[in-house]
C-alpha positions in Angstrom: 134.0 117.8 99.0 135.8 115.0 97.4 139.1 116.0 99.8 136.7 115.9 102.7 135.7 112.6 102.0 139.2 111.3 101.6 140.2 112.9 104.4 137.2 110.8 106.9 138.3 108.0 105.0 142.0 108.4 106.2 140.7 109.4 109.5 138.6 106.5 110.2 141.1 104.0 108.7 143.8 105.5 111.0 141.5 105.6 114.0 139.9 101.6 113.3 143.8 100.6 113.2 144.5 100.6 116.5 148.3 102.0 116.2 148.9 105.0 117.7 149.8 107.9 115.6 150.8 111.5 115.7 148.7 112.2 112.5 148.2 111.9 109.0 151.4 112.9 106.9 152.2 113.4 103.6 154.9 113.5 101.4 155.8 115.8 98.5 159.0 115.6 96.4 159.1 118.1 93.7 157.7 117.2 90.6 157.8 119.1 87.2 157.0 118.8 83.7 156.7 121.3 80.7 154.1 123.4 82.5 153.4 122.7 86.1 155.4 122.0 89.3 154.4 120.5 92.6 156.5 120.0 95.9 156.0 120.6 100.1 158.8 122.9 101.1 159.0 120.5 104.4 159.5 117.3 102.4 161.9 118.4 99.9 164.0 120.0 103.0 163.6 117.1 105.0 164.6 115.1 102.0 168.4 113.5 101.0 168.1 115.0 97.4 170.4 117.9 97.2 169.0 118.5 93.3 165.3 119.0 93.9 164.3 122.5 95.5 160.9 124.5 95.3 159.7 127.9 96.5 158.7 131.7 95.1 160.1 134.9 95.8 157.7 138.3 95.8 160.1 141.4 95.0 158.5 144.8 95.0 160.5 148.2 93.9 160.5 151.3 95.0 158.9 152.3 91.5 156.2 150.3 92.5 156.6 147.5 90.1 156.3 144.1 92.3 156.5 141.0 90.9 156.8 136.5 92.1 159.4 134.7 90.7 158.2 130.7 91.3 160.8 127.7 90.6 161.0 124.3 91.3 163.8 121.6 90.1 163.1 117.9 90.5 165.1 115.2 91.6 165.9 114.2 88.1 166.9 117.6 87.3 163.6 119.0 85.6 163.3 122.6 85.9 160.6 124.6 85.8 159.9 128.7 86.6 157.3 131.2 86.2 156.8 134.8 86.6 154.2 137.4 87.3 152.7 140.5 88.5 149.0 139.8 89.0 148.2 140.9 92.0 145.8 137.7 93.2 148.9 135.4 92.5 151.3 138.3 94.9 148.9 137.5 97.3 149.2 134.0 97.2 152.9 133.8 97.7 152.5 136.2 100.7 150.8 133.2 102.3 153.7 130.6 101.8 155.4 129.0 104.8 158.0 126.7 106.3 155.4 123.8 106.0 153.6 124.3 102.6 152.4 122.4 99.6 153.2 124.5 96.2 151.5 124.0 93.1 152.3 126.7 90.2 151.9 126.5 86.2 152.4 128.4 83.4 152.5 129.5 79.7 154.5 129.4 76.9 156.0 132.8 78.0 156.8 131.9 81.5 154.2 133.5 83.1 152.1 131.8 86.0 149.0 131.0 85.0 148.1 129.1 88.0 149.5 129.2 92.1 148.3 127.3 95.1 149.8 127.8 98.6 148.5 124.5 101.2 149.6 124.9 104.6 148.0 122.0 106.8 149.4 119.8 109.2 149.9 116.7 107.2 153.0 118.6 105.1 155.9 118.3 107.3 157.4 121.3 108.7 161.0 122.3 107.3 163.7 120.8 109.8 167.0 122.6 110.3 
């Protein structure tokens, strides 16, 4: 509800300005600290930075096993990682694209505790 709000807030403010616009955007540089890492795919690729990357990989075997791998390093050189085989966060990753906002955590063991995939137009899209 609170996102909602913000968002009619951003809306109207955009709309009352008079300046035309191709939409609301916003931008995500990878952030990490000792348990949780944020970042857009599209910003960081769109970004300067050659240091700072973010993403997750699913792997799956022929055994059965399946597993995500999620990483992120920051601008500043902060590294972060996380793995796991929970089935609700495998599902999650499937859902990643070339425009979305990551947010992962985890424990003191490394595993993910925590994943969020947000695809919606005001991450920018990755640009070659």
């Amino acid at each position: 509800m609170k996102r909602l709000l913000w968002m009619a807030v951003v809306v109207s403010s955009v709309l009352s300005s008079g300046v035309a616009s191709a939409g609301y955007r916003s931008d995500y540089q990878v952030y990490v600290s000792t348990s949780i890492a944020i970042g857009a795919i599209g910003s960081v690729r769109a970004s300067a930075d050659s240091t700072q990357y973010i993403g997750c990989i699913n792997e799956g075997y022929t055994s059965g096993t399946q597993y995500i791998l999620c990483y992120a390093r920051s601008s500043a050189g902060t590294y972060g990682s996380c793995t796991s085989s929970d089935p609700r966060l495998i599902s999650a990753v499937t859902s990643i694209t070339d425009n979305a906002f990551l947010e992962f955590s985890w424990d003191a063991s490394g595993s993910c505790t925590f994943l969020e995939v947000a695809a919606t137009s005001y991450y920018p899209p990755v640009t070659p």
